[in-house]
C-alpha beads as a LAMMPS data file, in Angstrom:
LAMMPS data file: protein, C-alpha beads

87 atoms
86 bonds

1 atom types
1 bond types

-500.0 500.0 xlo xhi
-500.0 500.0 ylo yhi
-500.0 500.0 zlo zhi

Masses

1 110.0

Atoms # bond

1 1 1 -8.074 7.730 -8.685
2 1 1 -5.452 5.143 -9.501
3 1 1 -6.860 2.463 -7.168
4 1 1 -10.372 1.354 -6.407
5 1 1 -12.275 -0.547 -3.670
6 1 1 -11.077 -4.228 -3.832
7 1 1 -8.252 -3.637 -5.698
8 1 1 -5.238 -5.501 -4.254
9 1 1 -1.781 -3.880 -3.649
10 1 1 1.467 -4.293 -2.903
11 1 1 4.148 -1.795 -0.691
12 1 1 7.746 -1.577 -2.164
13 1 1 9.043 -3.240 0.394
14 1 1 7.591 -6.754 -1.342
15 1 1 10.597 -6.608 -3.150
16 1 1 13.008 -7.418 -0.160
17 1 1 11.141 -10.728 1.447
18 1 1 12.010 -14.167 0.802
19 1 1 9.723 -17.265 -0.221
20 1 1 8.384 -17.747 2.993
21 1 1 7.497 -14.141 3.627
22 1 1 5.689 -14.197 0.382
23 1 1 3.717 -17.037 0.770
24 1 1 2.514 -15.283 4.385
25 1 1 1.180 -12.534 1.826
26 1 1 3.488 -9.681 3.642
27 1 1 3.218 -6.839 2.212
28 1 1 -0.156 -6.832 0.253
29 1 1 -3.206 -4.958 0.964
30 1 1 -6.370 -4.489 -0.137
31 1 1 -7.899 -0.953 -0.893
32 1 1 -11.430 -0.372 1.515
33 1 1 -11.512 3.413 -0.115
34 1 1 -10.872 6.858 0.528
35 1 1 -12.233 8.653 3.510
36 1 1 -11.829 12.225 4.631
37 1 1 -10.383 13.335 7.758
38 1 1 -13.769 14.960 9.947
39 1 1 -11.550 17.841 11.289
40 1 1 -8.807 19.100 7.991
41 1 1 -10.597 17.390 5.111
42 1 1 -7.420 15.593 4.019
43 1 1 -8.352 12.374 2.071
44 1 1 -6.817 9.194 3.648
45 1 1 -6.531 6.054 1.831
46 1 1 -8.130 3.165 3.909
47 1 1 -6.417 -0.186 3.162
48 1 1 -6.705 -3.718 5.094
49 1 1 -3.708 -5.697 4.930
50 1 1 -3.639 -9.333 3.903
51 1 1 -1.541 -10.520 6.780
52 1 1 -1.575 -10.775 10.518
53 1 1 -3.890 -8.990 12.489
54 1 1 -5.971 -8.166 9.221
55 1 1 -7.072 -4.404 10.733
56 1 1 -7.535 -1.627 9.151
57 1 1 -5.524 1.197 8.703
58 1 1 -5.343 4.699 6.924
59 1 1 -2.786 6.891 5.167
60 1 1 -2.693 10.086 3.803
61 1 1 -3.385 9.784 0.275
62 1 1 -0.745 11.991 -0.906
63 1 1 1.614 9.633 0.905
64 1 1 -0.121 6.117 -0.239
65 1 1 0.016 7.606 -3.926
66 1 1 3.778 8.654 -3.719
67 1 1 6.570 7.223 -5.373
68 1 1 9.307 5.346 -4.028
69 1 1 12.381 7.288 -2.783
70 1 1 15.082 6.019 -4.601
71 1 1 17.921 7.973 -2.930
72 1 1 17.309 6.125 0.191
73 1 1 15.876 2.364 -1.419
74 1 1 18.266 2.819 -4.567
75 1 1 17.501 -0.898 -5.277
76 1 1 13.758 -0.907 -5.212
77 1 1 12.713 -1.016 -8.736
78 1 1 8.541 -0.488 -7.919
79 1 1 8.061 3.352 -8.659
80 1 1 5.584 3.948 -6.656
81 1 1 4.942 3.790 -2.158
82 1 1 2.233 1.166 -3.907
83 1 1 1.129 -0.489 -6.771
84 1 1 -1.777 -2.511 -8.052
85 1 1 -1.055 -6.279 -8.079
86 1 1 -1.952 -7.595 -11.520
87 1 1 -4.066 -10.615 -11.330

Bonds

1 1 1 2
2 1 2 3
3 1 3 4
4 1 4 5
5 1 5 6
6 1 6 7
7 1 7 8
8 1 8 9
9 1 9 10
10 1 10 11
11 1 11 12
12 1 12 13
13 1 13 14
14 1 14 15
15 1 15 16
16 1 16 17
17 1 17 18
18 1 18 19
19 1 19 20
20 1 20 21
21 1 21 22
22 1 22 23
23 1 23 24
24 1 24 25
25 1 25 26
26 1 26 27
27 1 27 28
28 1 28 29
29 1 29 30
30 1 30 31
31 1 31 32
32 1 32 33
33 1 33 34
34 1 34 35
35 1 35 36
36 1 36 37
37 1 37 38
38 1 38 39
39 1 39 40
40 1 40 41
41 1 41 42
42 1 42 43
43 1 43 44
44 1 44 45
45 1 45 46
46 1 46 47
47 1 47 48
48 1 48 49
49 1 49 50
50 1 50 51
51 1 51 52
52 1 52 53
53 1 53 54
54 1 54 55
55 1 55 56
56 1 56 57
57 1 57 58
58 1 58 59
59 1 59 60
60 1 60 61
61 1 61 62
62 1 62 63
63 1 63 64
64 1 64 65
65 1 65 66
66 1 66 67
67 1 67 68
68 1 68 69
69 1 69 70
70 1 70 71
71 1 71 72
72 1 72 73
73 1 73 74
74 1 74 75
75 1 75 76
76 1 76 77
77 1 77 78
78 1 78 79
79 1 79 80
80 1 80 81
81 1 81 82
82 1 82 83
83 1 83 84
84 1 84 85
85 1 85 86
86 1 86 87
């Protein structure tokens, strides 16, 4: 597993904010864990973001650990959906 419980992350979509958006921490989440779905058994990445409403959410992990399409965001340079924020 690339990411662990705590870590902190970032979406692609960092890349596009300005200062202000930034500073409001958009975009960066921090990993619960992985949980499996009762009824199919797919795993889902559970990850609290560091803005707003501060909820939680879910993904499937195949998605959360995908990289970046690059047709469609050909100016993202991040390779992957998300990434691990270096401290």
């Amino acid at each position: 597993m690339r990411f662990q419980p705590g870590d902190i992350v970032q979406h692609f979509k960092r890349e596009t904010l300005d200062a202000e958006a930034l500073a409001e921490n958009r975009y960066l989440y921090r990993i619960v864990g992985v949980a499996t779905h009762s009824e199919t058994g797919e795993q889902m990445m559970v990850y609290q973001p560091l803005y707003d409403d501060k909820g939680m959410y879910v993904r499937p992990l195949e998605m959360f650990l995908s990289e970046v399409d690059h047709e469609k965001y050909p100016g993202v340079k991040q390779k992957y959906r998300f990434e691990k924020v270096e401290d």
